[in-house]
C-alpha positions as a Markdown table, in Angstrom:
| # | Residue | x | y | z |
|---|---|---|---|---|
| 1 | Unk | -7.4 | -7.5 | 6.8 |
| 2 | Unk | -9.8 | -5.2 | 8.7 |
| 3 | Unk | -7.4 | -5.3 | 11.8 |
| 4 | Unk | -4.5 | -3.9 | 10.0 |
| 5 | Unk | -7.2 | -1.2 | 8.1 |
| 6 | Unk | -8.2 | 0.1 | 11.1 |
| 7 | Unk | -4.8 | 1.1 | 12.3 |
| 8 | Unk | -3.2 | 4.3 | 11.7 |
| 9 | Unk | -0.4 | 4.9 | 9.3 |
| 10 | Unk | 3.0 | 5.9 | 11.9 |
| 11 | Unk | 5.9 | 8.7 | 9.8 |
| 12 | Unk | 8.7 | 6.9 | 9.8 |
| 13 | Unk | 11.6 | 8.9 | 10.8 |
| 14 | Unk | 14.3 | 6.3 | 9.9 |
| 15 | Unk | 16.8 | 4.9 | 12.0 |
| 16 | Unk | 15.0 | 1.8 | 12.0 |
| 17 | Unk | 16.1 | -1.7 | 9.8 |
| 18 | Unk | 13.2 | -2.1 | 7.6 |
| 19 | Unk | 10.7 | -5.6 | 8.0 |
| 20 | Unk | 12.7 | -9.0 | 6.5 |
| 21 | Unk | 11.3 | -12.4 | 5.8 |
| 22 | Unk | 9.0 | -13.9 | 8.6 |
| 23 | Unk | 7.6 | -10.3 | 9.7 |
| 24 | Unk | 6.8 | -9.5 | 6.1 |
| 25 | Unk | 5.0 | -12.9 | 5.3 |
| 26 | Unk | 2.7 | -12.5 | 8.6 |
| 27 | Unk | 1.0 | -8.9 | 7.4 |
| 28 | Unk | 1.5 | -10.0 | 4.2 |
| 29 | Unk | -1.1 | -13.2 | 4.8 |
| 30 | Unk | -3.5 | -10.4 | 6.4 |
| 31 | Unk | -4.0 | -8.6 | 3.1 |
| 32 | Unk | -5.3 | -9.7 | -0.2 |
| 33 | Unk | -3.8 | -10.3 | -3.5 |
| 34 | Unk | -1.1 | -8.1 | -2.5 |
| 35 | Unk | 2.6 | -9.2 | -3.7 |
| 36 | Unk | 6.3 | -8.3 | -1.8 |
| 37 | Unk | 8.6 | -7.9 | -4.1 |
| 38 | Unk | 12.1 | -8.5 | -3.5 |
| 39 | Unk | 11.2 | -8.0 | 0.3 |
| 40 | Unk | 11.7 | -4.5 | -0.8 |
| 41 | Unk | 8.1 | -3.3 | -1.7 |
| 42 | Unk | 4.0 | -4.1 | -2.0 |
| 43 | Unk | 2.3 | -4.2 | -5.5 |
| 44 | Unk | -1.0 | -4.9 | -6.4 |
| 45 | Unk | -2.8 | -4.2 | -9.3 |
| 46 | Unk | -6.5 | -3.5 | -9.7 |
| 47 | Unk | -8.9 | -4.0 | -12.6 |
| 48 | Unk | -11.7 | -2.1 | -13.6 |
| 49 | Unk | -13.9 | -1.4 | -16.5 |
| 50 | Unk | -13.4 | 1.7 | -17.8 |
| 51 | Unk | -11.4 | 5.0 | -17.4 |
| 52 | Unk | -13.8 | 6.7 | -15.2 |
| 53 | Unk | -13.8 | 4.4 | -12.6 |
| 54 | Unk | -10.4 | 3.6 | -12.6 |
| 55 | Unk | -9.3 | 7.5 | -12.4 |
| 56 | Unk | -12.3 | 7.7 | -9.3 |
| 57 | Unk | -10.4 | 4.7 | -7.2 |
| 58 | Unk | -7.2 | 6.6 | -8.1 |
| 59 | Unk | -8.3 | 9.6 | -6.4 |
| 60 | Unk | -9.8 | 8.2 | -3.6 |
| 61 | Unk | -6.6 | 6.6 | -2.8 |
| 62 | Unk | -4.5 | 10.0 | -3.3 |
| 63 | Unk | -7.0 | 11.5 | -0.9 |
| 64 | Unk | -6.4 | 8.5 | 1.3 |
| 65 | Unk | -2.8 | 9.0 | 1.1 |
| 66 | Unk | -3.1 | 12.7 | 2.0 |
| 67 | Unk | -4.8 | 11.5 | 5.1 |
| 68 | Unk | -2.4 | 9.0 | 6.4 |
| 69 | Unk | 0.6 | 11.1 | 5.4 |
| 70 | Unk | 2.0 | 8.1 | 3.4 |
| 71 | Unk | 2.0 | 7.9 | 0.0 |
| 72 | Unk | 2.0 | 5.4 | -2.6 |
| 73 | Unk | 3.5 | 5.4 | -6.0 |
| 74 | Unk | 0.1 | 4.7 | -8.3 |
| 75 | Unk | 0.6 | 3.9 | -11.8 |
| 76 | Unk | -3.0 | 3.7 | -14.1 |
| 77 | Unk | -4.3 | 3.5 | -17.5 |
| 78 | Unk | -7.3 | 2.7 | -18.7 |
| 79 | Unk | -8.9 | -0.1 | -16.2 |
| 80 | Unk | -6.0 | -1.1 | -14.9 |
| 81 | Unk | -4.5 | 1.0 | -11.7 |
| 82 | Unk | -1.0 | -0.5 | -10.1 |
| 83 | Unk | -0.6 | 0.4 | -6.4 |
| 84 | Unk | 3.4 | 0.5 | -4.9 |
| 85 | Unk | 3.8 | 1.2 | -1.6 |
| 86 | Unk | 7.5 | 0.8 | 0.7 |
| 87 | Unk | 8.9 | 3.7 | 3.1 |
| 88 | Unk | 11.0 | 5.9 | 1.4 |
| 89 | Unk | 12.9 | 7.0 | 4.9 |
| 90 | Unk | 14.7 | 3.7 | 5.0 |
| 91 | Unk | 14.0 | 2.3 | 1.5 |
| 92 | Unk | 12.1 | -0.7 | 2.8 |
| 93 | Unk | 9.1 | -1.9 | 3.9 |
| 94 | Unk | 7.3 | -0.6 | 7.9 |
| 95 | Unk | 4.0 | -2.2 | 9.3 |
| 96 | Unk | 2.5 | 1.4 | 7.7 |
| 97 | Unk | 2.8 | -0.1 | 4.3 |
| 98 | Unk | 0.9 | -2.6 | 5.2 |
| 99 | Unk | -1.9 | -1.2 | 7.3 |
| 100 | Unk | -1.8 | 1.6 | 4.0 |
| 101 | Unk | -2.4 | -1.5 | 1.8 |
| 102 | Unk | -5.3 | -2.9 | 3.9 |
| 103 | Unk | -6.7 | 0.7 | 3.8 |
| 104 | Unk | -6.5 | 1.1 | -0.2 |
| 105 | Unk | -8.1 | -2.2 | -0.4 |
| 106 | Unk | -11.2 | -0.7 | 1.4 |
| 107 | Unk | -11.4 | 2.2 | -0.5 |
């Protein structure tokens, strides 16, 4: 995981066929707990236990997000934040939702 966390989010200016099958299962294996849905998108949701901390991690990510200019759709409630992430440019997952996933997972 740390390999793909170190790497830089890249804008994706379209044009390009988004990651299928093999290429999605090998960055997949590289993160943790991390689901591909429908080859489409990444979900993951996290637990915590209580509001405050779960509104903290949620912030940290937006700020995260900012950074890397790639930004997630996150879902929360109380203890329970849910992560999306694909590449809106070609409606599809890059090798930046990935590396964005091993980055939230640090966070």
């Amino acid at each position: 995981m740390s390999e793909l966390a170190d790497r830089e989010c890249v804008p994706c200016r379209g044009g390009v066929p988004p990651l299928m099958g093999d290429e999605i299962l090998k960055l997949l294996a590289q993160l943790t707990e991390w689901e591909a849905v429908g080859e489409h998108h990444l979900r993951k949701q996290y637990k915590f236990g209580n509001f405050r901390d779960t509104l903290d991690f949620v912030n940290r990510v937006g700020e995260l997000a900012e950074g890397q200019k790639h930004h997630p759709d996150i879902c929360f409630g109380w203890g329970k934040p849910e992560i999306t992430i694909w590449t809106h440019k070609i409606d599809g997952l890059t090798e930046s939702d990935f590396v964005l996933a091993a980055k939230i997972d640090k966070v």
